[in-house]
PyMOL Python script that loads the backbone (N, CA, C, O; Angstrom):
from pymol import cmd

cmd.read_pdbstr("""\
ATOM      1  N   UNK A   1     -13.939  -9.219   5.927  1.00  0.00           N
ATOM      2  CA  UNK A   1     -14.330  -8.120   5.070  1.00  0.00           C
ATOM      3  C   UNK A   1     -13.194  -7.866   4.076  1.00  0.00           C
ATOM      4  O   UNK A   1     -12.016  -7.749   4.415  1.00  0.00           O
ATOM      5  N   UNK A   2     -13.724  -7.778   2.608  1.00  0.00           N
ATOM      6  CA  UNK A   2     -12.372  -7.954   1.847  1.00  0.00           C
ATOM      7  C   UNK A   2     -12.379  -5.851   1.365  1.00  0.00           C
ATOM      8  O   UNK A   2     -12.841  -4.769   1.727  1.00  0.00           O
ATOM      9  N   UNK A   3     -11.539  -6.471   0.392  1.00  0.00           N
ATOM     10  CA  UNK A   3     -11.301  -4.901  -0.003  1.00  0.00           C
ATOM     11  C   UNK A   3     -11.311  -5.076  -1.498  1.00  0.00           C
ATOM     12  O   UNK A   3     -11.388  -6.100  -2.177  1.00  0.00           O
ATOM     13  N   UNK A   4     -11.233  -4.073  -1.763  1.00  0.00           N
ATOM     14  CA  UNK A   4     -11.201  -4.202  -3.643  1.00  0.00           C
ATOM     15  C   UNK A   4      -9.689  -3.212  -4.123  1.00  0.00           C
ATOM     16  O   UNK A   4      -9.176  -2.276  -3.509  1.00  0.00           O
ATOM     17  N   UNK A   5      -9.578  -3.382  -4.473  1.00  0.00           N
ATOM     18  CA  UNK A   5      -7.600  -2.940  -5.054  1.00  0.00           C
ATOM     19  C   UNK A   5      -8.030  -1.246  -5.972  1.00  0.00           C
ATOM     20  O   UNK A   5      -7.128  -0.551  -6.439  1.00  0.00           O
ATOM     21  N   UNK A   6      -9.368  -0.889  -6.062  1.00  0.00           N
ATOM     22  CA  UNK A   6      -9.182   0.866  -6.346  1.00  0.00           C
ATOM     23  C   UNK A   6      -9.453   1.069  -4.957  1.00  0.00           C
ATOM     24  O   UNK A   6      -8.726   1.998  -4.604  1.00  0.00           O
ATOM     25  N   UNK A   7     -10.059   0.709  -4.103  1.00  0.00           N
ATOM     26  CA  UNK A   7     -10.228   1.207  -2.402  1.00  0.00           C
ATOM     27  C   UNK A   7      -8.841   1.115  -2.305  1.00  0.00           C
ATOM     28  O   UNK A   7      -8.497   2.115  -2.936  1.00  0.00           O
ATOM     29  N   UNK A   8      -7.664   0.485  -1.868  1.00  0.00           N
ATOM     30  CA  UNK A   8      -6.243   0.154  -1.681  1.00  0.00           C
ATOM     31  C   UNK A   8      -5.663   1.513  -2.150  1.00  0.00           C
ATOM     32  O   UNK A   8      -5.303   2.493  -1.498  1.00  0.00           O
ATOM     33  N   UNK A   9      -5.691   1.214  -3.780  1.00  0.00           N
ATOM     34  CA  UNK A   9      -5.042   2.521  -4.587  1.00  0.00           C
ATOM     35  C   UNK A   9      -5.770   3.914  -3.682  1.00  0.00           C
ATOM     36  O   UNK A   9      -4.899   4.694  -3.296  1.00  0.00           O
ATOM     37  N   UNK A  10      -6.982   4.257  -3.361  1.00  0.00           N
ATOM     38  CA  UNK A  10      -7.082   5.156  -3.158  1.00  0.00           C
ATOM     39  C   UNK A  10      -7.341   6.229  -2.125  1.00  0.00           C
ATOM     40  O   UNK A  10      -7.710   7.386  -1.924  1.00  0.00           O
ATOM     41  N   UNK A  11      -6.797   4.800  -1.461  1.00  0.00           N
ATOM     42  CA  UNK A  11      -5.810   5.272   0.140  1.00  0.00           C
ATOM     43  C   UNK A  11      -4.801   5.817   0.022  1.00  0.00           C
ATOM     44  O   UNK A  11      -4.741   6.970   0.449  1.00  0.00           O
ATOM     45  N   UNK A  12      -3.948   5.384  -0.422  1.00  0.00           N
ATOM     46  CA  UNK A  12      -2.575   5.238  -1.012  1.00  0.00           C
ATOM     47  C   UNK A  12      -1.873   6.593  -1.634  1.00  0.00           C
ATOM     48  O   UNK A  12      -0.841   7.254  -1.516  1.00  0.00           O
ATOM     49  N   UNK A  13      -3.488   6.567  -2.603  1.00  0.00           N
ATOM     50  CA  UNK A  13      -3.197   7.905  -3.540  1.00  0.00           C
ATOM     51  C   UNK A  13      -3.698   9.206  -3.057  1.00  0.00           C
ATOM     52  O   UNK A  13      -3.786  10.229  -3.735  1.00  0.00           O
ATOM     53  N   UNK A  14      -4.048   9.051  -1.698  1.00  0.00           N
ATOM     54  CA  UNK A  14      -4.715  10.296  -1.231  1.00  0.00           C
ATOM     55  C   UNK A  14      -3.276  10.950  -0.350  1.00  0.00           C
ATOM     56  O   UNK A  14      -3.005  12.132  -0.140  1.00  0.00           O
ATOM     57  N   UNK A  15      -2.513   9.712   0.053  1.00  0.00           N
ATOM     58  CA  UNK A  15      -1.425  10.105   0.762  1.00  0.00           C
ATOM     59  C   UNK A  15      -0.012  10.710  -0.051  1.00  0.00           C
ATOM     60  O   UNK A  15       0.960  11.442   0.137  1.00  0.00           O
ATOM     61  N   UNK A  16      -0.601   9.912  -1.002  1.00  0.00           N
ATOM     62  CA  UNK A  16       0.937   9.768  -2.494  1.00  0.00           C
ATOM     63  C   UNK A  16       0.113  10.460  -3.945  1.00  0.00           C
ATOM     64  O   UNK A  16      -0.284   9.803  -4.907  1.00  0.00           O
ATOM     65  N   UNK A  17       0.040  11.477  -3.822  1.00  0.00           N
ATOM     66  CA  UNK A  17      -0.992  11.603  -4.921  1.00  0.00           C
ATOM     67  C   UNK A  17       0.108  11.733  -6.435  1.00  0.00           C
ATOM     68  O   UNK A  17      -0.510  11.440  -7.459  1.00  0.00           O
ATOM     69  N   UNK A  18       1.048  11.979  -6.580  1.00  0.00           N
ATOM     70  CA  UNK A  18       1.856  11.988  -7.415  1.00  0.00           C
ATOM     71  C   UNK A  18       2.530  10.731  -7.938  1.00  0.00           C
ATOM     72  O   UNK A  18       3.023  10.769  -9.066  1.00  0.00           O
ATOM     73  N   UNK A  19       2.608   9.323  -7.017  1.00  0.00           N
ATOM     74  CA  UNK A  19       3.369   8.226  -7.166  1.00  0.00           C
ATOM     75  C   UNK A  19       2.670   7.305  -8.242  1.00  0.00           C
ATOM     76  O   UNK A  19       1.593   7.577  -8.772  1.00  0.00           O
ATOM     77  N   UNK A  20       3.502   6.066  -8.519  1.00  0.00           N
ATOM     78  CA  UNK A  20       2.948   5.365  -9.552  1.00  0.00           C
ATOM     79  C   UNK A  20       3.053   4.323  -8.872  1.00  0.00           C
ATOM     80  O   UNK A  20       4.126   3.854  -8.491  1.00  0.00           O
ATOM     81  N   UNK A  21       1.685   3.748  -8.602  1.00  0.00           N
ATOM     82  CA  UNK A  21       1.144   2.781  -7.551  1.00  0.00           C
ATOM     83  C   UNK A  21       0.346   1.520  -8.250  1.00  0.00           C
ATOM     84  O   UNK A  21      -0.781   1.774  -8.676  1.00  0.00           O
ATOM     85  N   UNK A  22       0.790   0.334  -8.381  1.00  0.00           N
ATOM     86  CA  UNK A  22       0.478  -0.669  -9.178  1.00  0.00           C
ATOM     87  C   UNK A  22      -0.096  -1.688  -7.618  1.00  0.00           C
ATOM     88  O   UNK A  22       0.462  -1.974  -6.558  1.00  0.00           O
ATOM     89  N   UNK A  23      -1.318  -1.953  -8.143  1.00  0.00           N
ATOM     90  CA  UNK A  23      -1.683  -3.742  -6.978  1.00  0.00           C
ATOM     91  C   UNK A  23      -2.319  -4.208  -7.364  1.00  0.00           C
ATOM     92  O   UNK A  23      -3.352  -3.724  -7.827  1.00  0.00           O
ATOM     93  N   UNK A  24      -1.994  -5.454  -7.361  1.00  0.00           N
ATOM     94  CA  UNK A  24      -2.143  -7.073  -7.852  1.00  0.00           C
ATOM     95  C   UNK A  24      -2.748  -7.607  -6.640  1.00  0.00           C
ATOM     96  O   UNK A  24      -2.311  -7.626  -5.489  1.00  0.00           O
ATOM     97  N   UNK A  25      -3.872  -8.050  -7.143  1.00  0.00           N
ATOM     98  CA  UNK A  25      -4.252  -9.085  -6.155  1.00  0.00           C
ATOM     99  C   UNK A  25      -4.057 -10.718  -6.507  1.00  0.00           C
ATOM    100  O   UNK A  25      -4.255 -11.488  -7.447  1.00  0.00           O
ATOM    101  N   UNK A  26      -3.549 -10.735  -5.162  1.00  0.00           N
ATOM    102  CA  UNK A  26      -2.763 -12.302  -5.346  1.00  0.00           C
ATOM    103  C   UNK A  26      -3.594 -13.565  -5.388  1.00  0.00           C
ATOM    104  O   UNK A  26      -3.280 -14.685  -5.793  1.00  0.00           O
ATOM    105  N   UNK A  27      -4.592 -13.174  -4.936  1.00  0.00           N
ATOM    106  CA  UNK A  27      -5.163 -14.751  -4.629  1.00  0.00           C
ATOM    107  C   UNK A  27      -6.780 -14.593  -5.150  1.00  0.00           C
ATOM    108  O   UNK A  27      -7.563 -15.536  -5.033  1.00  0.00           O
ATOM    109  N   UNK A  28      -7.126 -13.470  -5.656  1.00  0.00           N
ATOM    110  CA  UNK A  28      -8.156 -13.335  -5.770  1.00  0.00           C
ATOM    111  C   UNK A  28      -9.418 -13.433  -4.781  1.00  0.00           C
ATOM    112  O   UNK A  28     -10.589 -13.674  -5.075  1.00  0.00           O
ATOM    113  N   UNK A  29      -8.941 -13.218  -3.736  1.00  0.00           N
ATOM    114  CA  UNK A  29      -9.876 -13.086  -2.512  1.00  0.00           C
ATOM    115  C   UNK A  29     -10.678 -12.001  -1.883  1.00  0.00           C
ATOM    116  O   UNK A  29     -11.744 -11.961  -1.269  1.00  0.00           O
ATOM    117  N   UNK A  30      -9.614 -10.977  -2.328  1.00  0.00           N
ATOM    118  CA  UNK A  30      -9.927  -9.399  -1.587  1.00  0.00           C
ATOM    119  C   UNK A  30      -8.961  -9.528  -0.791  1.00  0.00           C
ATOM    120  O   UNK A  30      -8.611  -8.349  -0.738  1.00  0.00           O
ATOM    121  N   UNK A  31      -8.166 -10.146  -0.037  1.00  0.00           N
ATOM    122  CA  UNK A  31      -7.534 -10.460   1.137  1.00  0.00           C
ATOM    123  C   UNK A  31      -5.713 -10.080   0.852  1.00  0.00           C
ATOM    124  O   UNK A  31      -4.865  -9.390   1.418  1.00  0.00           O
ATOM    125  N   UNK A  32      -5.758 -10.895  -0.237  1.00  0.00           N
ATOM    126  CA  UNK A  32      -4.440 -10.909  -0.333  1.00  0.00           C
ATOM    127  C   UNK A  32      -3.729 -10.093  -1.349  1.00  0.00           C
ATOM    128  O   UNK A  32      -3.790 -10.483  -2.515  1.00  0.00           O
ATOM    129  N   UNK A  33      -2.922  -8.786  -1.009  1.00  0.00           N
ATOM    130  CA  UNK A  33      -2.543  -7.562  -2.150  1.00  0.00           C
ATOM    131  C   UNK A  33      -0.982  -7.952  -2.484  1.00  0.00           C
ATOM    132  O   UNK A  33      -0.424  -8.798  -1.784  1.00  0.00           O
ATOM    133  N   UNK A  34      -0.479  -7.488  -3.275  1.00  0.00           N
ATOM    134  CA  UNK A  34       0.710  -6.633  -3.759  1.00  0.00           C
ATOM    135  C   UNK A  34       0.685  -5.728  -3.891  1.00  0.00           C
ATOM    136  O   UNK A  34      -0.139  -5.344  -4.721  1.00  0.00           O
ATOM    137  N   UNK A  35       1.518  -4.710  -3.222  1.00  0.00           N
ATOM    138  CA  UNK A  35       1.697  -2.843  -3.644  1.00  0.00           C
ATOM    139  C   UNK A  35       2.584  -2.647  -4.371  1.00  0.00           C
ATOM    140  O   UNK A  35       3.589  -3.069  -3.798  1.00  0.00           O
ATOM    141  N   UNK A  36       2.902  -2.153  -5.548  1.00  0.00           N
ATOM    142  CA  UNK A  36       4.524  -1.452  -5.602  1.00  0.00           C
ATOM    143  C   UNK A  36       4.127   0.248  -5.595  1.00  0.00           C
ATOM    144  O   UNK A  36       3.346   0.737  -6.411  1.00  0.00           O
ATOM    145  N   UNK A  37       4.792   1.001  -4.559  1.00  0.00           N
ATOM    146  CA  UNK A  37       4.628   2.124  -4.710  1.00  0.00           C
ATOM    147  C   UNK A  37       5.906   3.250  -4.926  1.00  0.00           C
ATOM    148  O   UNK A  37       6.610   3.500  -3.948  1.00  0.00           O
ATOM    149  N   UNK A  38       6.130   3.794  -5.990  1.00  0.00           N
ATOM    150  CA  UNK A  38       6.750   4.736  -6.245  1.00  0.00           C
ATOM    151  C   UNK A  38       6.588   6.195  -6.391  1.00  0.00           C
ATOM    152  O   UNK A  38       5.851   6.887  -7.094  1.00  0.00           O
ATOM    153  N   UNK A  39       7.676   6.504  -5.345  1.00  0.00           N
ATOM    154  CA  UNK A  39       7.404   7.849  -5.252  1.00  0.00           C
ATOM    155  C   UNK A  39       8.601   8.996  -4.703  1.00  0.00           C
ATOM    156  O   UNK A  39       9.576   8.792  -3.979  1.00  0.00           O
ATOM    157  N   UNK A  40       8.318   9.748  -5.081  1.00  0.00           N
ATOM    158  CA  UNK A  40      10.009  11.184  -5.010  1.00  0.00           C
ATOM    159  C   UNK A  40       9.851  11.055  -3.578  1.00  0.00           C
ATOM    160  O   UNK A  40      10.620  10.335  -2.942  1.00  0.00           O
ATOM    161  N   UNK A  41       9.044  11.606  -3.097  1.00  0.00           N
ATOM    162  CA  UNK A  41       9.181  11.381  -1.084  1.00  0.00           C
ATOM    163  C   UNK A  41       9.944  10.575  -0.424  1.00  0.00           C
ATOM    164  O   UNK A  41      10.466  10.696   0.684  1.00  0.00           O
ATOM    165  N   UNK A  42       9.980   9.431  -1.474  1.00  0.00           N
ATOM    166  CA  UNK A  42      11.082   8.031  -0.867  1.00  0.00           C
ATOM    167  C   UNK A  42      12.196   8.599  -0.945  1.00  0.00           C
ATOM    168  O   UNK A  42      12.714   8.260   0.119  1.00  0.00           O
ATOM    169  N   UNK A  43      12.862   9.176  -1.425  1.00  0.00           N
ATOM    170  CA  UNK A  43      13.959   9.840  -1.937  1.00  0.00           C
ATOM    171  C   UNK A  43      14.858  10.093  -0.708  1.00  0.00           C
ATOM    172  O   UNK A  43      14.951  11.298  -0.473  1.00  0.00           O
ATOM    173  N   UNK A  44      15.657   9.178   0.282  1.00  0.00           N
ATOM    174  CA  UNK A  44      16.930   9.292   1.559  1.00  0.00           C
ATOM    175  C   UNK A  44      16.049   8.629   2.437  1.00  0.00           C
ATOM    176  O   UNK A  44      16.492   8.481   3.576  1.00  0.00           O
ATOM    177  N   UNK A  45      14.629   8.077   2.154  1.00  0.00           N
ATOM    178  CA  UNK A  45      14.365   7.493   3.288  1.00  0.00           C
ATOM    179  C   UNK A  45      14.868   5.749   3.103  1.00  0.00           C
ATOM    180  O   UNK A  45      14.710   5.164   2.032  1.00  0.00           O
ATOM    181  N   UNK A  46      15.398   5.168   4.163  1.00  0.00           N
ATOM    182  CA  UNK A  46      15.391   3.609   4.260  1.00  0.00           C
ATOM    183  C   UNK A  46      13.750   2.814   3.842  1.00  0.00           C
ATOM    184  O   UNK A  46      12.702   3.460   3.834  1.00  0.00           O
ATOM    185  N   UNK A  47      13.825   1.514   3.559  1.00  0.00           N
ATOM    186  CA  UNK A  47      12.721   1.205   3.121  1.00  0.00           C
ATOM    187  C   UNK A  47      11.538   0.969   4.361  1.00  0.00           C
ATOM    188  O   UNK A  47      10.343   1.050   4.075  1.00  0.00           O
ATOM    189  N   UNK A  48      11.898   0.736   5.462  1.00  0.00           N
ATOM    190  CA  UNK A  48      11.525   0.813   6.291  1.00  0.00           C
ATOM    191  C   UNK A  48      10.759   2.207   6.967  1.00  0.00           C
ATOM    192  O   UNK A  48       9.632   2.148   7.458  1.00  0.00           O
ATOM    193  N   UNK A  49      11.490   3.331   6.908  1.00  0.00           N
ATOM    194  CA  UNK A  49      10.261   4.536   6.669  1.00  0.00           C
ATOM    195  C   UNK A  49       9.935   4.337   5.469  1.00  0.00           C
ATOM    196  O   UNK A  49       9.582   5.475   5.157  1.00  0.00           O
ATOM    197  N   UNK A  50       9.834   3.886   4.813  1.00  0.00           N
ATOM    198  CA  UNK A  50       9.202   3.709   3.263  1.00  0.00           C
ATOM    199  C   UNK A  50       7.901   3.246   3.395  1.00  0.00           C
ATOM    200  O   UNK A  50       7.003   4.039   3.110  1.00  0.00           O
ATOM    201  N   UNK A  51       7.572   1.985   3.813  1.00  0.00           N
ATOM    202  CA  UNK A  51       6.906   1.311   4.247  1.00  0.00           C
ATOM    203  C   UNK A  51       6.331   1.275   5.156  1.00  0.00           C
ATOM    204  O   UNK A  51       5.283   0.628   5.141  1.00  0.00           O
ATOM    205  N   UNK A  52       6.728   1.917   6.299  1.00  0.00           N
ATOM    206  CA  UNK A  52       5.543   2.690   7.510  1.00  0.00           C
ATOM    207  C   UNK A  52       4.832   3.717   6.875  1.00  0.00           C
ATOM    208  O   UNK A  52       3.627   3.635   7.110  1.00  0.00           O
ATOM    209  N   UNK A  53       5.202   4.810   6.034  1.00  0.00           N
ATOM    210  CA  UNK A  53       4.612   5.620   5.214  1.00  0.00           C
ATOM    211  C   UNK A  53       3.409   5.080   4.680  1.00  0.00           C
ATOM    212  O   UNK A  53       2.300   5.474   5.040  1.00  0.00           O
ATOM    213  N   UNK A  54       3.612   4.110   3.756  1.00  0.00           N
ATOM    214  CA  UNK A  54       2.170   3.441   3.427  1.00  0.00           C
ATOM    215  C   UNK A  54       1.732   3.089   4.113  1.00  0.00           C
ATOM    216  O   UNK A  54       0.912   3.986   4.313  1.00  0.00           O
ATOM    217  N   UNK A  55       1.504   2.253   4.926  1.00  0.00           N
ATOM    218  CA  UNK A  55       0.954   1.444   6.187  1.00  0.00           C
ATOM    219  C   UNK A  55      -0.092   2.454   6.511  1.00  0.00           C
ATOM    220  O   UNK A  55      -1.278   2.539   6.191  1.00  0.00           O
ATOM    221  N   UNK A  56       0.697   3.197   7.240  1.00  0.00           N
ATOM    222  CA  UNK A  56       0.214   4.475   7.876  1.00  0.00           C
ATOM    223  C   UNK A  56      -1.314   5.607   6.758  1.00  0.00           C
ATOM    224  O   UNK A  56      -2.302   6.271   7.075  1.00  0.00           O
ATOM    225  N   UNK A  57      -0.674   5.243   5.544  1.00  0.00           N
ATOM    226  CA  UNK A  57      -2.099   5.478   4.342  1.00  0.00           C
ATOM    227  C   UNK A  57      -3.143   4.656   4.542  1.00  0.00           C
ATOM    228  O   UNK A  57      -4.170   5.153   4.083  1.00  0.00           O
ATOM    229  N   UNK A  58      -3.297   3.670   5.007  1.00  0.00           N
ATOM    230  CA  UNK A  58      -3.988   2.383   5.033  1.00  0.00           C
ATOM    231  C   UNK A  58      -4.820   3.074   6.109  1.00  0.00           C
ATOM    232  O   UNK A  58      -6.013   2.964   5.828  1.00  0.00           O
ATOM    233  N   UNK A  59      -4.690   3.494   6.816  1.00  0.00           N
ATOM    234  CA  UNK A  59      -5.709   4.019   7.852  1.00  0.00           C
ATOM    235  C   UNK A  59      -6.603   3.212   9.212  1.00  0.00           C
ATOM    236  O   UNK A  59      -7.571   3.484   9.921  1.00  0.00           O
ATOM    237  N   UNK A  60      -5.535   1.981   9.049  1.00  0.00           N
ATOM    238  CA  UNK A  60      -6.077   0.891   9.996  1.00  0.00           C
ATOM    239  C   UNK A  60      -6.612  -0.204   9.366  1.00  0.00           C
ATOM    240  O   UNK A  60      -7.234  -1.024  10.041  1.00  0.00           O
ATOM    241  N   UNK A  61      -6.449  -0.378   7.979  1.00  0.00           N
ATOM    242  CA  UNK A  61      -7.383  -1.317   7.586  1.00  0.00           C
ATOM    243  C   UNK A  61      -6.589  -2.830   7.582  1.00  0.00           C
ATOM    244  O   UNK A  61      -7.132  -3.924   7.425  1.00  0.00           O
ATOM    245  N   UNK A  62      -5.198  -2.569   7.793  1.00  0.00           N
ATOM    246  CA  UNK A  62      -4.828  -3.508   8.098  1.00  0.00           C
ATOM    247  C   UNK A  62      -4.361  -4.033   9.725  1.00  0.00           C
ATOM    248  O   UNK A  62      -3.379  -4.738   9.958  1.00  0.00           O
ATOM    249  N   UNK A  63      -5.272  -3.530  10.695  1.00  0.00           N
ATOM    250  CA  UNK A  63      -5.118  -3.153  12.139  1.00  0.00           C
ATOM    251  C   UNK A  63      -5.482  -4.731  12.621  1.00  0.00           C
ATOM    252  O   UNK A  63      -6.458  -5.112  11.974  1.00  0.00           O
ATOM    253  N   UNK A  64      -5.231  -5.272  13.110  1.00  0.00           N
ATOM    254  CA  UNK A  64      -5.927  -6.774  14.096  1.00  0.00           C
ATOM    255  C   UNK A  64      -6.661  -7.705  12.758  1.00  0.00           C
ATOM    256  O   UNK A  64      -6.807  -7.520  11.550  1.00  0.00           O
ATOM    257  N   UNK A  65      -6.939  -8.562  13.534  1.00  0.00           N
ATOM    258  CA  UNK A  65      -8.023  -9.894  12.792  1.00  0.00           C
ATOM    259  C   UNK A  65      -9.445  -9.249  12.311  1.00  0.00           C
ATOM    260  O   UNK A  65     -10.267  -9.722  11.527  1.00  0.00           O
ATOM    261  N   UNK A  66      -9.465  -8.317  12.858  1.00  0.00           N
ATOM    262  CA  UNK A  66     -10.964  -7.520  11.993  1.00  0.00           C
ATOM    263  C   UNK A  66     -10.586  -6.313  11.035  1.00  0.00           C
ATOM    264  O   UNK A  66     -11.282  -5.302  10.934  1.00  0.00           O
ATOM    265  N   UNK A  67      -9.104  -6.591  10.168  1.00  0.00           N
ATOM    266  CA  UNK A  67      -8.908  -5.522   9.432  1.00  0.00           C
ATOM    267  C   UNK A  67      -9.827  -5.747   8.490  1.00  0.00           C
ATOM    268  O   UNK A  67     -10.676  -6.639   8.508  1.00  0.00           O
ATOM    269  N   UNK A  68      -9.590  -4.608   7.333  1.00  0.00           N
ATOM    270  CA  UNK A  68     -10.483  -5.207   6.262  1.00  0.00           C
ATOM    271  C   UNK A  68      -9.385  -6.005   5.298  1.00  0.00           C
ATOM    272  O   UNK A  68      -9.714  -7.033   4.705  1.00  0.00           O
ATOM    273  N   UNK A  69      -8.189  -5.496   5.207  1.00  0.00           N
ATOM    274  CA  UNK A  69      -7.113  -6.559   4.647  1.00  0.00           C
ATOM    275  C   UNK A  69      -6.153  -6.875   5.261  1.00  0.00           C
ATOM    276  O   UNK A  69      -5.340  -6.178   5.869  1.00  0.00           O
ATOM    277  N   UNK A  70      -6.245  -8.426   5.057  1.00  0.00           N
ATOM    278  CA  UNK A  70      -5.461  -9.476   5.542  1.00  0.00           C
ATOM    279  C   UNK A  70      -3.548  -9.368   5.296  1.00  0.00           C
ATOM    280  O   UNK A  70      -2.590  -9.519   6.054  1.00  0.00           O
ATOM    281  N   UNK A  71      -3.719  -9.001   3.702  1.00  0.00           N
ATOM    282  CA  UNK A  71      -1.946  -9.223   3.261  1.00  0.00           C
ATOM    283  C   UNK A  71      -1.517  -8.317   2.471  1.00  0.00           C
ATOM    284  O   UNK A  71      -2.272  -8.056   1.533  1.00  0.00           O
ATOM    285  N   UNK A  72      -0.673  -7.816   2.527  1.00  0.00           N
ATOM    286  CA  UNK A  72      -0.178  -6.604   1.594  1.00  0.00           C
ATOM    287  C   UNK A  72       1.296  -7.081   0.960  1.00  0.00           C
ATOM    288  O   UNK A  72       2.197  -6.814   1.754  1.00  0.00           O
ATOM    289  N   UNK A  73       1.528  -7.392   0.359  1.00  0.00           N
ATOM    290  CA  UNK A  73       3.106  -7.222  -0.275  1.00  0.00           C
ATOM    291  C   UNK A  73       3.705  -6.022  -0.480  1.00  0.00           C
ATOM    292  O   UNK A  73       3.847  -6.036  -1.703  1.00  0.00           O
ATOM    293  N   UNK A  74       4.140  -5.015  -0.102  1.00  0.00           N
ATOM    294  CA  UNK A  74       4.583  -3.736  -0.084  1.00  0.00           C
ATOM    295  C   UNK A  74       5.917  -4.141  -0.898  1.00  0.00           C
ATOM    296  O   UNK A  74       6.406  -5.260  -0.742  1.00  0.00           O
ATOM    297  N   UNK A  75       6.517  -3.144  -1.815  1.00  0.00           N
ATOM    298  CA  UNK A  75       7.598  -2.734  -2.522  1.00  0.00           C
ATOM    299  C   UNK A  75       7.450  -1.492  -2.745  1.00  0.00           C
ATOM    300  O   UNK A  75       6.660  -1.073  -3.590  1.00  0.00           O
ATOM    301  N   UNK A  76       8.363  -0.564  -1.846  1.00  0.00           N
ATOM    302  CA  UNK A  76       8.641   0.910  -2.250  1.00  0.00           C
ATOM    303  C   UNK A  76       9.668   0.873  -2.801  1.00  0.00           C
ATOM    304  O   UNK A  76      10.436  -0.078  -2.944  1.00  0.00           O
ATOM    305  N   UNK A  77       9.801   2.668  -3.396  1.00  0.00           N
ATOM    306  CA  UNK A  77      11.260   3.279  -4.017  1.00  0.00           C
ATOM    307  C   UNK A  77      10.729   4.517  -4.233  1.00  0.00           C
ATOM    308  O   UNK A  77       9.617   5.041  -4.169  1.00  0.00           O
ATOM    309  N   UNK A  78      12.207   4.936  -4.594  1.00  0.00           N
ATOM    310  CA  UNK A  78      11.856   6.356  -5.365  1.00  0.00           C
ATOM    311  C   UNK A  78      12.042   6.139  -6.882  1.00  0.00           C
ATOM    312  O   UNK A  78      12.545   5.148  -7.411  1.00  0.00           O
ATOM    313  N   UNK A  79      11.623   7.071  -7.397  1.00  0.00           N
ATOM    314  CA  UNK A  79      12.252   7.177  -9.089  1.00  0.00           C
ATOM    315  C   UNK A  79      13.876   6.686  -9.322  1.00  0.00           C
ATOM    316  O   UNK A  79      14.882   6.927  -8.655  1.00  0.00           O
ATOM    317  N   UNK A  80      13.720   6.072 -10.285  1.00  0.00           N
ATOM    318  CA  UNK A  80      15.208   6.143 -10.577  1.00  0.00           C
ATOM    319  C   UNK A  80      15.765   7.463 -11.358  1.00  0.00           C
ATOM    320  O   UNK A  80      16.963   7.567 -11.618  1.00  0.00           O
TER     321      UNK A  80
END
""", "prot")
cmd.dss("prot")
cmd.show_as("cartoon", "prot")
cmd.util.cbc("prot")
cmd.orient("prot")
C-alpha cells in the first residue's frame, strides 16, 4: 500500500504545523520518501529526538511489512 507525499506532509503538518516540510519521492513508487523537516521545536533537541518526533507523526504507517510506507529519508533541524 503506497502513500502519496500530501498524505506524508499532512501527518507531519498536523504534528508540526508551523515547520517547513519539503518530500521528494525517490523512486516514484509511493514507497520510497525524503523528508526534510524544519522546525523551532528542534531547537536543544539531538537529532535523534528530532527524528523520533516525526516518526512518531507518522502514526504507524511506517510500523512492520504492512506499513503503508516502506522508506523515509528523514533530515531534521531547527531554523538557522
Amino acid at each position: 500500500m503506497a502513500m502519496e507525499a500530501q498524505d506524508i506532509e499532512a501527518l507531519i503538518r498536523a504534528a508540526f504545523p508551523h515547520a517547513k516540510i519539503t518530500i521528494t519521492d525517490l523512486a516514484g513508487d509511493g514507497n520510497h520518501y525524503a523528508a526534510e523537516v524544519i522546525d523551532e521545536s528542534f531547537r536543544g533537541q539531538n537529532r535523534v529526538q528530532q527524528q523520533r518526533a516525526v516518526y512518531a507523526a507518522l502514526q504507524g504507517k511506517m510500523d512492520g511489512p504492512q506499513g503503508a510506507l516502506h522508506a523515509l529519508a528523514l533530515t531534521t533541524k531547527a531554523p538557522e
